[in-house]
N, C-alpha and C positions, 0 to 999 in steps of 0.2 A: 488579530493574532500575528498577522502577517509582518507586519510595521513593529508592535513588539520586539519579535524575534531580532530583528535589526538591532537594537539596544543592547544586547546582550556582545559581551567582549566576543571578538575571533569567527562573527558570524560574517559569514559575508556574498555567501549566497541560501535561498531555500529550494527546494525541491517538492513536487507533490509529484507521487505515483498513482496510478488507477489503472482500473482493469479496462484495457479498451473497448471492449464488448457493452459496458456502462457510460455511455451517453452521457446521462446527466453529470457522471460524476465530472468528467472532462468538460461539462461548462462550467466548472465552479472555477477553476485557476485561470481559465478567458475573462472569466469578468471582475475576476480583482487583477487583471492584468499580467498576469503572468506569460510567458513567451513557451512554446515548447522549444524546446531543444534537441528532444531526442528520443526512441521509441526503441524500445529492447525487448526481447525476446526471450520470456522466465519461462523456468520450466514450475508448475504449476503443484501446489503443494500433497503431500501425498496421503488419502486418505487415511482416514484414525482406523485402525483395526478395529474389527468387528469383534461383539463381548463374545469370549469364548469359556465356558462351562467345562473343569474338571472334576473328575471322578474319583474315586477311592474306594477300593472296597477290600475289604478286611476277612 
């Protein structure tokens, strides 16, 4: 997929993110070669509201 993307007009770099706490995922871009570059610090997405039940009464 990697090599693909190149092909495409105005590509000219890829990027892979992952959660660092996953291990594995962080060997995947090592062994198709990929370089880190650089390590950021996301604020972490915010949970889905809990299903909340209204009432009506007549």
């Amino acid at each position: 997929m990697a090599a693909e993307a190149f092909t495409l007009p105005n590509v000219a770099y890829l990027e892979i993110a992952h959660d660092l706490a996953n291990v594995s995922s962080g060997a995947i871009p090592r062994r198709l070669g990929f370089t880190e570059v650089r390590r950021e610090q996301v604020t972490p997405p915010a949970a889905p509201p809990t299903p909340a039940s209204t009432w009506s009464g007549g």
